[in-house]
C-alpha angles and dihedrals in degrees: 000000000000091000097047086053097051090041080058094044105055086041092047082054098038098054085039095061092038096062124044083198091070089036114165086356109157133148144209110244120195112177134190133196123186128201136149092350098306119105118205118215136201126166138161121194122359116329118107148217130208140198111222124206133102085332135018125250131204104215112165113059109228111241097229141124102244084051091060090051091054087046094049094044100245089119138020125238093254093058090054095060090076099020106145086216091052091111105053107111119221087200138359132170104277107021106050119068128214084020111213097231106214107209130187132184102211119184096227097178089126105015133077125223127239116187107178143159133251088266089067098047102039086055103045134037124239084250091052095051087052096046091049087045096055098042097061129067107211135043092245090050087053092050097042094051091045087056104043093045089046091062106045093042091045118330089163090131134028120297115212127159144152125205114202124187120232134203111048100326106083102185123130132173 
């Protein structure tokens, strides 16, 4: 997976640099891989990816620079929510050079997995994602009711998303 990043990382700038028309073009990557109830989890700027049961769980750590302020203690969490600077990228693929992979191993035997974009979470709250999680029966329900919700609430930026099921049921929409 490290590889693959880094492999999408050197083309994204290359192509980047070839053609004036995709100047200064890069991209956040976050990538799952699922296998006898692990998931396996990369990123690399701020999308982000969850872990869905009884509760919701952040697992991936944005790279941006309001989130090393929280880290350092500069801001609270609560003042990054509407920081004006939320959005600056420490390090995204094809733009950052050597890229600093994050990667988790997550027990996921009785959890889904939700890997989104920053146009999911700016628009709902943890809480709203959870509520909408636990109100509806299938994965496609669930999907279709994020989206719908997401859009209405925010949508200002795109607002892209995968739910995967964990345990034995492999199924994602």
């Amino acid at each position: 997976i490290y590889q693959l990043i880094n492999d999408v990382n050197k083309a994204v700038y290359e192509k980047s640099v070839s053609d004036s028309r995709f100047n200064g073009m890069g991209t956040t990557i976050v990538i799952v891989y699922i296998k006898d109830q692990k998931a396996y989890i990369s990123h690399v700027g701020d999308s982000r990816a969850y872990l869905i049961g009884e509760s919701i769980e952040q697992i991936t750590m944005d790279d941006t620079l309001v989130n090393a302020l929280v880290k350092s203690g500069t801001i609270t969490k609560e003042e990054a929510k509407d920081h004006p600077r939320k959005n600056i990228l420490l390090q995204a693929v094809g733009v950052s050079s050597p890229l600093k992979v994050s990667f988790y191993v997550e027990d996921i035997s009785h959890k889904d997995v939700l890997i989104c974009s920053d146009g999911l979470y700016n628009s709902l709250s943890d809480n709203q994602i959870l509520e909408i999680y636990h109100k509806y029966s299938s994965i496609e329900e669930i999907a279709c009711h994020l989206l719908e919700k997401a859009k209405l609430i925010g949508g200002y930026d795109n607002i892209g998303f995968v739910l995967a099921q964990g345990g034995n049921n492999h199924e994602s929409y």
